[in-house]
OpenMM code with the backbone's topology and positions (N, CA, C; nanometers):
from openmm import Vec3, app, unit

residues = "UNK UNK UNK UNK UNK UNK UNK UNK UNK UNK UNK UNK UNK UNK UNK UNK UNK UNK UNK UNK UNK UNK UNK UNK UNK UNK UNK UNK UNK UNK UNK UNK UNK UNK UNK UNK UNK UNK UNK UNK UNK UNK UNK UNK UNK UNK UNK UNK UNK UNK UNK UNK UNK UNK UNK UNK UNK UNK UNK UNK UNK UNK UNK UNK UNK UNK UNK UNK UNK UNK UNK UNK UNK UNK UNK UNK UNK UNK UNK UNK UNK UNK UNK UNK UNK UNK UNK UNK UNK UNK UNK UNK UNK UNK UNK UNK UNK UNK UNK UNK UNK UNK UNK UNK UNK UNK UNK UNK UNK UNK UNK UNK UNK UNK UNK UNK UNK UNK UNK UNK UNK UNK UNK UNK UNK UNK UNK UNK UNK".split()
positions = [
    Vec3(19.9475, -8.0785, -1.2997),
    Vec3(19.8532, -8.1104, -1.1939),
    Vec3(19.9178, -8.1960, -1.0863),
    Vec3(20.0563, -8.2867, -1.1343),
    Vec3(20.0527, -8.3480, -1.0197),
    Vec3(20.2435, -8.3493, -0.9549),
    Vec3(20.2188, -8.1900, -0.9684),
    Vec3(20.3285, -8.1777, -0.9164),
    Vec3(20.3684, -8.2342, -0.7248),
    Vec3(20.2697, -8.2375, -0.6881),
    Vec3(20.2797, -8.2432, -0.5705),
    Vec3(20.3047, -8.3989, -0.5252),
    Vec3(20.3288, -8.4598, -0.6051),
    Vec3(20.3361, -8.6115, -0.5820),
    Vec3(20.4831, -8.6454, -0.5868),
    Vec3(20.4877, -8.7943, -0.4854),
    Vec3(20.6025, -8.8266, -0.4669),
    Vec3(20.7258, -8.8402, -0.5874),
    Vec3(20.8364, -8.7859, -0.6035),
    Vec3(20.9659, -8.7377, -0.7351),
    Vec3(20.9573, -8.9181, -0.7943),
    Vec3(21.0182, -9.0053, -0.7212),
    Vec3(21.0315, -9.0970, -0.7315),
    Vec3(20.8940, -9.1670, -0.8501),
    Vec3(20.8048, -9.1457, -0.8278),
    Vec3(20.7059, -9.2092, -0.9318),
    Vec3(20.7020, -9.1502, -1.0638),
    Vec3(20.6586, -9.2374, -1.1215),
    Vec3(20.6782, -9.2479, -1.3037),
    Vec3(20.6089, -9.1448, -1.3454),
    Vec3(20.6043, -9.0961, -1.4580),
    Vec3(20.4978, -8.9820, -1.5360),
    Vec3(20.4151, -9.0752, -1.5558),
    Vec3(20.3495, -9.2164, -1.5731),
    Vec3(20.2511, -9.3059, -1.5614),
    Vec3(20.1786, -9.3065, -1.4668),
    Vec3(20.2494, -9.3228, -1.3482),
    Vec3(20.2012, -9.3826, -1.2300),
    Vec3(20.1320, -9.1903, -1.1996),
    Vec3(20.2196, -9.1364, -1.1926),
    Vec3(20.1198, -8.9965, -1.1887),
    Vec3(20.0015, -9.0010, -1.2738),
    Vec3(19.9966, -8.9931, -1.3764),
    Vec3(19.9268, -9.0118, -1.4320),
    Vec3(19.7671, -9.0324, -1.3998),
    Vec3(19.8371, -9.1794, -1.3420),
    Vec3(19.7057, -9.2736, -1.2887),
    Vec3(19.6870, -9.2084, -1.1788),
    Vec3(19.6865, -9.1984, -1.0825),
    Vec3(19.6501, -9.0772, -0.9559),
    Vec3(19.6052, -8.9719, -1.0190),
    Vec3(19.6387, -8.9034, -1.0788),
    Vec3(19.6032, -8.8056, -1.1319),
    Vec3(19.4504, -8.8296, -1.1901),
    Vec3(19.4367, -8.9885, -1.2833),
    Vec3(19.3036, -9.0173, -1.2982),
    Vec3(19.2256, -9.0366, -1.1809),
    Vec3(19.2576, -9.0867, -1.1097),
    Vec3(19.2094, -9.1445, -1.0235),
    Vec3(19.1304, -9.0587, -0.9103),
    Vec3(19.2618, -8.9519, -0.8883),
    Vec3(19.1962, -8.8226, -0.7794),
    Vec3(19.0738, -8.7763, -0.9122),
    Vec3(19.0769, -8.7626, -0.9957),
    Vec3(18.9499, -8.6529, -1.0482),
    Vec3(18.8140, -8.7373, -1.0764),
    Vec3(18.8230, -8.8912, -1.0827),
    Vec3(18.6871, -8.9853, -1.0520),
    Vec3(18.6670, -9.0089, -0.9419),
    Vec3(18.7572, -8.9581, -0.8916),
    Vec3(18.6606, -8.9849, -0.7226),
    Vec3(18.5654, -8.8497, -0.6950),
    Vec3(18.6667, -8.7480, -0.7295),
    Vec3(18.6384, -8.6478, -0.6720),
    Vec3(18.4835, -8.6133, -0.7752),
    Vec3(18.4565, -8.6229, -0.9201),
    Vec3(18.3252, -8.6473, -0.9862),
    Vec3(18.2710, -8.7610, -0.9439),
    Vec3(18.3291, -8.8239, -0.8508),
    Vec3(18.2001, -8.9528, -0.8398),
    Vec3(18.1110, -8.8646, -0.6853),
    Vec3(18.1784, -8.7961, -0.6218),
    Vec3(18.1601, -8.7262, -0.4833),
    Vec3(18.0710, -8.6425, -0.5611),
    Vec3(18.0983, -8.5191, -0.6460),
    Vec3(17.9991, -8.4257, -0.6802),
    Vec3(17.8501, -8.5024, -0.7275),
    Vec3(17.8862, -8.5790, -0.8129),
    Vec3(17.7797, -8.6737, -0.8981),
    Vec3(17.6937, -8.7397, -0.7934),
    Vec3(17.7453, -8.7734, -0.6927),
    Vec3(17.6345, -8.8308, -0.5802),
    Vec3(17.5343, -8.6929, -0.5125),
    Vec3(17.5782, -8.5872, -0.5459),
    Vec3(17.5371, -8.5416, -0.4705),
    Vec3(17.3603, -8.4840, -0.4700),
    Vec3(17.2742, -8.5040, -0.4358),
    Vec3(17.1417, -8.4864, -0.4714),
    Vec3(17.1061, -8.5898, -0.5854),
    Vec3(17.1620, -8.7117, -0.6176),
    Vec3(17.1564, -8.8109, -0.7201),
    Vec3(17.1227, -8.9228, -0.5500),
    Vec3(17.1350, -8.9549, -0.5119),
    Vec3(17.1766, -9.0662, -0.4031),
    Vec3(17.0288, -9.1114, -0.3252),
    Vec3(16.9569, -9.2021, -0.2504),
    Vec3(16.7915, -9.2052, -0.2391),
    Vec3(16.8982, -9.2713, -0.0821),
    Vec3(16.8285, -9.2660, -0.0170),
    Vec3(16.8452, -9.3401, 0.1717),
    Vec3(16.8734, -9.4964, 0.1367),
    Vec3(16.8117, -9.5340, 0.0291),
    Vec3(16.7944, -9.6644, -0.0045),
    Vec3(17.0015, -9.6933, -0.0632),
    Vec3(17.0667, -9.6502, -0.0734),
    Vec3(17.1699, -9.6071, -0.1244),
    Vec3(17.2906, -9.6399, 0.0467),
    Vec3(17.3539, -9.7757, 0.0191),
    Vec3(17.4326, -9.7914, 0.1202),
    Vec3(17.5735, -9.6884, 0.1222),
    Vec3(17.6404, -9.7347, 0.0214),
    Vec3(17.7573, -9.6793, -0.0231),
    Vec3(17.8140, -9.6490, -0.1664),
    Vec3(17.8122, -9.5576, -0.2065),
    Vec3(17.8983, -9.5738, -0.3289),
    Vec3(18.0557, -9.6015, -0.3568),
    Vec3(18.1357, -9.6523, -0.4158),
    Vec3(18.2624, -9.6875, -0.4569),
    Vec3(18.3050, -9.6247, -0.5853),
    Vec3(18.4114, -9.6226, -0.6201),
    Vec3(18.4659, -9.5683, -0.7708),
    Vec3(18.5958, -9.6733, -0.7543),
    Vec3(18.6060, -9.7410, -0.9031),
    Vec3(18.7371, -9.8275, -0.9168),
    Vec3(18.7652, -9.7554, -1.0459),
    Vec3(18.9004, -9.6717, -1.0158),
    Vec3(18.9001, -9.5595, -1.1415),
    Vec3(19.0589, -9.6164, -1.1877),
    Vec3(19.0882, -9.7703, -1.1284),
    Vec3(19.1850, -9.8172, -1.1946),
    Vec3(19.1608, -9.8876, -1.3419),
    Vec3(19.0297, -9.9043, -1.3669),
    Vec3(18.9914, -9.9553, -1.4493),
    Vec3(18.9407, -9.8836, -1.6222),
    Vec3(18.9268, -9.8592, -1.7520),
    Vec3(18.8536, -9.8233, -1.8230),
    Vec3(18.7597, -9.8567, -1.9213),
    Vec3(18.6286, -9.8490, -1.8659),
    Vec3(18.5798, -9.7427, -1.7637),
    Vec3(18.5944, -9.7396, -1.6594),
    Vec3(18.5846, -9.6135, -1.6037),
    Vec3(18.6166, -9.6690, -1.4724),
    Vec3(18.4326, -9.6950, -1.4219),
    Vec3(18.4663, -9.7484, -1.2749),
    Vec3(18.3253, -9.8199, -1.2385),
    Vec3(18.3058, -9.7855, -1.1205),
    Vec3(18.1423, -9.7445, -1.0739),
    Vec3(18.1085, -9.6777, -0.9928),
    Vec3(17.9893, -9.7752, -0.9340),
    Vec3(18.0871, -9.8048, -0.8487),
    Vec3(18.0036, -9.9460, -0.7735),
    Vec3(17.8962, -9.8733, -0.6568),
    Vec3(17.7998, -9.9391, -0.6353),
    Vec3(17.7022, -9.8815, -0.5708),
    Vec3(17.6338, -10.0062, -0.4911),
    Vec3(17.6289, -9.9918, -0.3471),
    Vec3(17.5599, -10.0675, -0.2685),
    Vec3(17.4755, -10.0620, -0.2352),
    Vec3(17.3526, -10.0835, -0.2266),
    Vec3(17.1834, -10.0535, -0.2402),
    Vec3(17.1195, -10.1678, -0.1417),
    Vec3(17.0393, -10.1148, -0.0674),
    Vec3(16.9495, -10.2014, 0.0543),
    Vec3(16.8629, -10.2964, -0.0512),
    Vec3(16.8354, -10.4497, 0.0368),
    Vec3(16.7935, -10.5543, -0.0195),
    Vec3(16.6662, -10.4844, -0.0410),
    Vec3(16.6399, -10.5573, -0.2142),
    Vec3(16.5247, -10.5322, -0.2304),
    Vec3(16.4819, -10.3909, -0.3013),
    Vec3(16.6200, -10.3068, -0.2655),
    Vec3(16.5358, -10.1738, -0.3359),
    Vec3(16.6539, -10.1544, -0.4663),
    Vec3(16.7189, -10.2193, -0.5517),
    Vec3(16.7907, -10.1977, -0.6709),
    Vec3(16.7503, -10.2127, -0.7455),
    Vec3(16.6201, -10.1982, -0.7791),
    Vec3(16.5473, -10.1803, -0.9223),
    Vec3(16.4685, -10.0172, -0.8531),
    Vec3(16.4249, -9.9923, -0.6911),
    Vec3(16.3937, -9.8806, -0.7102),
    Vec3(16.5327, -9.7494, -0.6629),
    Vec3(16.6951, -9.7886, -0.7002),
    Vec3(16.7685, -9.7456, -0.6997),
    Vec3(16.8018, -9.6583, -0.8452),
    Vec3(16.7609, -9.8070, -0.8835),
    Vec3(16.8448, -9.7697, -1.0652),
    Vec3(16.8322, -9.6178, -1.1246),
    Vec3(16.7239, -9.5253, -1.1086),
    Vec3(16.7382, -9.4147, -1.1392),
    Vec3(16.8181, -9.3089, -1.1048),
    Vec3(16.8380, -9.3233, -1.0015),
    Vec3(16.9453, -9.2582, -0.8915),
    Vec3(17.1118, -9.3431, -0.9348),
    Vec3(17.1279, -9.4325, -0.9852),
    Vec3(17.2312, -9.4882, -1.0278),
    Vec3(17.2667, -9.4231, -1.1869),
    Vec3(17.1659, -9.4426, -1.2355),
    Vec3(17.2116, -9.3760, -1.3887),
    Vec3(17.1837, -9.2214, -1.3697),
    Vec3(17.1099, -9.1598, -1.3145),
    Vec3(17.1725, -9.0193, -1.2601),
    Vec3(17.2746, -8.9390, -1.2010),
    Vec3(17.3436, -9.0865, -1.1438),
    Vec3(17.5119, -9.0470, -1.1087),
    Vec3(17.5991, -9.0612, -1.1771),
    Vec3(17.5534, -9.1829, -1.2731),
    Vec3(17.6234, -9.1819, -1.4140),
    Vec3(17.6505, -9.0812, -1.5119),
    Vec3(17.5166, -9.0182, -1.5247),
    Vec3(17.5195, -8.9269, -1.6062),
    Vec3(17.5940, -8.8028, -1.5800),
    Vec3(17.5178, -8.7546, -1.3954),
    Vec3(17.6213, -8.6800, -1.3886),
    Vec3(17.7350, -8.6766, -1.3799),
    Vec3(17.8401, -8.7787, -1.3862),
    Vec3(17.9772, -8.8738, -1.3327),
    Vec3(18.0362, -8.7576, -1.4953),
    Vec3(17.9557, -8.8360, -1.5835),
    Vec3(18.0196, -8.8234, -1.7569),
    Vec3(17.9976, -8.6545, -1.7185),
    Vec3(17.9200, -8.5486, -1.6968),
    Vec3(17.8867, -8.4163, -1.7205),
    Vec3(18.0051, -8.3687, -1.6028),
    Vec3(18.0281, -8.4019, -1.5439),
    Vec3(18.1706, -8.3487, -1.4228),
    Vec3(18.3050, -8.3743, -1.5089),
    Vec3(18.2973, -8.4685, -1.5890),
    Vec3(18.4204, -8.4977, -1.6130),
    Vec3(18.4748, -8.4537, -1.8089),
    Vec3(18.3646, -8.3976, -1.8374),
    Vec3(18.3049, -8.4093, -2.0018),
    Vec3(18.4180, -8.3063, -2.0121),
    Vec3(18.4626, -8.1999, -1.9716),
    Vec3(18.5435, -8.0677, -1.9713),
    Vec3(18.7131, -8.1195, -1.9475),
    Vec3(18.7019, -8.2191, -1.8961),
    Vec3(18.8558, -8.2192, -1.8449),
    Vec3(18.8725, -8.3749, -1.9291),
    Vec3(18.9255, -8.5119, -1.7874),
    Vec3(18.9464, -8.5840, -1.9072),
    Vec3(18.8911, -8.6823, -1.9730),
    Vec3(18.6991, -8.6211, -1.9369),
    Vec3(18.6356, -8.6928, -2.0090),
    Vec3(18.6276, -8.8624, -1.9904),
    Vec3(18.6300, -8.8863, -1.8682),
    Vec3(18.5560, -9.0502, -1.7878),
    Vec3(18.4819, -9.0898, -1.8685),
    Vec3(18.4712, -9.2148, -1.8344),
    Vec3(18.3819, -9.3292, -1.8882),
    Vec3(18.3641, -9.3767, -1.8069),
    Vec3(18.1921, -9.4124, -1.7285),
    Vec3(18.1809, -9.4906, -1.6290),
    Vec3(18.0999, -9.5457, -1.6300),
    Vec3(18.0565, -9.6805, -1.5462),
    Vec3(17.9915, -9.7736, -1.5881),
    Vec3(17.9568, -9.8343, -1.4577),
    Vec3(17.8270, -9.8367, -1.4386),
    Vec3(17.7755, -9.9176, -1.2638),
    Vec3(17.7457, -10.0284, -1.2508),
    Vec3(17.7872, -10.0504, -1.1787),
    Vec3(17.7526, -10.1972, -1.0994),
    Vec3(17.7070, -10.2046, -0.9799),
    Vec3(17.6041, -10.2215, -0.9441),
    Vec3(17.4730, -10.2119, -0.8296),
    Vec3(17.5088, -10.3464, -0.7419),
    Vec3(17.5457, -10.3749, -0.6000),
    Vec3(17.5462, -10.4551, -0.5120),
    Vec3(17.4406, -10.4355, -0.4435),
    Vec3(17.3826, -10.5652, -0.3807),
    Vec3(17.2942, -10.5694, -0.2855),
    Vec3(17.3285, -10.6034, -0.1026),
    Vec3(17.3705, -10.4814, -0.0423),
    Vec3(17.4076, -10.4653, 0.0515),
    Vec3(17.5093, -10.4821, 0.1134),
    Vec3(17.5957, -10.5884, 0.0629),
    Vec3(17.7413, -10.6321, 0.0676),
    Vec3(17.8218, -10.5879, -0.0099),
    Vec3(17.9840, -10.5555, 0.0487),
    Vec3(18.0885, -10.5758, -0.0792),
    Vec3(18.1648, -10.6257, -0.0403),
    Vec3(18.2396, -10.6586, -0.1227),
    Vec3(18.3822, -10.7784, -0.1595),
    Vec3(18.5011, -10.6768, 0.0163),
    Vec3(18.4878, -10.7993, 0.0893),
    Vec3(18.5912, -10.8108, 0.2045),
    Vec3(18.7199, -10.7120, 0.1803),
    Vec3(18.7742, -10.7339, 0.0614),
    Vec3(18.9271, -10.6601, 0.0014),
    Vec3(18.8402, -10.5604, -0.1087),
    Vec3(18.7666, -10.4886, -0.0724),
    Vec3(18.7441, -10.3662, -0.1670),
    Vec3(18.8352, -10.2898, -0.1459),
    Vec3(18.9237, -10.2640, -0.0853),
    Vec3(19.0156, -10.1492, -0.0169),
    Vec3(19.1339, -10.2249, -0.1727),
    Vec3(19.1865, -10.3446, -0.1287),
    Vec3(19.3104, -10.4095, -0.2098),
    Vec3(19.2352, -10.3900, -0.3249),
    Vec3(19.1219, -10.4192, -0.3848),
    Vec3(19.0851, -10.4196, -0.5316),
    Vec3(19.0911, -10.2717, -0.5463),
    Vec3(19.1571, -10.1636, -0.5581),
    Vec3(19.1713, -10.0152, -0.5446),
    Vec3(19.0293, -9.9157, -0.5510),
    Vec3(18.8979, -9.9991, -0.5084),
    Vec3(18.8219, -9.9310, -0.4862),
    Vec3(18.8123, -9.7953, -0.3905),
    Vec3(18.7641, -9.6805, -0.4515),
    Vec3(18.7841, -9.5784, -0.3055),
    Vec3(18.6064, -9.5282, -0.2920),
    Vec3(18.6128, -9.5447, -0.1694),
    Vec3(18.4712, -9.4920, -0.0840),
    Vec3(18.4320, -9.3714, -0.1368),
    Vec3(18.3180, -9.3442, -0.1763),
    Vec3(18.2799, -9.2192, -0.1173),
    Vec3(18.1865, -9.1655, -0.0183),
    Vec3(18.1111, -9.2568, 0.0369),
    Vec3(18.0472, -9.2654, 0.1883),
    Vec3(18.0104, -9.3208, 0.1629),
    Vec3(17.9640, -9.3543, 0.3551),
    Vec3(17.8653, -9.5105, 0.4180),
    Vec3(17.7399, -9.4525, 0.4479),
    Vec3(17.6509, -9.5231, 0.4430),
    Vec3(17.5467, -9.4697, 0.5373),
    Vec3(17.5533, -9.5121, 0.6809),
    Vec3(17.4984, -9.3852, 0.7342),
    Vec3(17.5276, -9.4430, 0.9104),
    Vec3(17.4387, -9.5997, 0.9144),
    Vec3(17.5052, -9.5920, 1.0106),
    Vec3(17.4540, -9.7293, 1.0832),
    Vec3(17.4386, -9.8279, 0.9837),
    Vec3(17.4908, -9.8903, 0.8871),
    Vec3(17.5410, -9.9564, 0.7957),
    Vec3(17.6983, -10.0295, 0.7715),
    Vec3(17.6567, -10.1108, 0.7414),
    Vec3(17.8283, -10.1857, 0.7575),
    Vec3(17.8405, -10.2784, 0.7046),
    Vec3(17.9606, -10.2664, 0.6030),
    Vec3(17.9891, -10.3827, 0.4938),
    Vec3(17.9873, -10.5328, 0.5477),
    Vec3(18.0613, -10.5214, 0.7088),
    Vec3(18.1306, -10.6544, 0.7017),
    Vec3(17.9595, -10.7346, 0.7464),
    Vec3(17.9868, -10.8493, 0.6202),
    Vec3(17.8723, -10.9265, 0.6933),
    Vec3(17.9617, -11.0545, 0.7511),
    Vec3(17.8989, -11.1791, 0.7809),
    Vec3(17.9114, -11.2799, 0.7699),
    Vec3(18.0479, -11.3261, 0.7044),
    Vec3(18.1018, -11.4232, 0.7121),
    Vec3(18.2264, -11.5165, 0.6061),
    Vec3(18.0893, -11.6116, 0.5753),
    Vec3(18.1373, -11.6089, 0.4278),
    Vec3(18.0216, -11.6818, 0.3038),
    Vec3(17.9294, -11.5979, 0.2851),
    Vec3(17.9247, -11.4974, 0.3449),
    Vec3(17.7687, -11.3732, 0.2455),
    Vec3(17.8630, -11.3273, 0.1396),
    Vec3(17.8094, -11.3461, 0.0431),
    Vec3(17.8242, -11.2561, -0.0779),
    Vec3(17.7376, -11.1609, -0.1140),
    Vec3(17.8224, -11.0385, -0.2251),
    Vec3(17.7450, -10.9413, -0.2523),
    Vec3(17.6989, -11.0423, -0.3555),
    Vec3(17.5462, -10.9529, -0.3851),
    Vec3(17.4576, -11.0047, -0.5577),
    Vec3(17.4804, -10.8951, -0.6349),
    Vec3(17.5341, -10.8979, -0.7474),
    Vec3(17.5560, -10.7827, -0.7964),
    Vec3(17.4328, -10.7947, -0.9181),
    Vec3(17.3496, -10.6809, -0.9688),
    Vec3(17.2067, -10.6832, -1.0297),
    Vec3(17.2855, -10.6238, -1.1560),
    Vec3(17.3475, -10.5955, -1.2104),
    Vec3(17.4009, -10.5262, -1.3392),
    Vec3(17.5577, -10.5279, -1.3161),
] * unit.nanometer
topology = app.Topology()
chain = topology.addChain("A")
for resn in residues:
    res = topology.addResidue(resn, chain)
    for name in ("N", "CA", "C"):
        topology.addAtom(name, app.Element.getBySymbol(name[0]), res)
């Protein structure tokens, strides 16, 4: 699978890309008709195991998110159940995320328009789970 990657990197480090491209790419399918307006952004940190499918949710509505969160979950595990079988695990923010989500190897899988991480210096995200 990952022939196409730079010679120089390890059969590890492939590896991990290799994980990495196929939780994003099930975290993308898994959103799809799973996701409510109320739903800022989703994230996948697929450096991690499990990996974790961070989710940014408008103030106030992450308890009426949560279904739509464990529906991406579920479908996350059913995309990936055939191949190499993910483990993922959410963590719900309330409208904010961490400044260096990019450096913490989080990868996007969309914003909602007119929405935008950067708040304030001193807003923190609340994370509900």
């Amino acid at each position: 699978m990952h022939d196409y990657y730079d010679p120089a990197l390890t059969e590890e480090q492939k590896a991990a890309l290799d994980r990495e491209n196929v939780a994003v790419l099930a975290a993308v399918q898994a959103a799809l008709g799973n996701i409510s307006p109320d739903v800022r952004a989703p994230f996948v940190d697929a450096r991690t195991e499990p990996t974790v499918l961070h989710v940014v949710v408008a103030d106030g509505r992450a308890e009426a998110c949560r279904d739509d969160v464990d529906d991406t979950v579920a479908e996350f595990h059913a995309q990936t159940w055939g191949g190499q079988a993910l483990e993922a695990v959410p963590q719900v923010h309330v409208e904010v995320v961490p400044r260096d989500w990019s450096r913490r190897g989080w990868r996007p899988v969309y914003w909602a328009a007119g929405w935008s991480a950067w708040r304030p210096e001193g807003t923190t995200s609340r994370v509900t789970r």
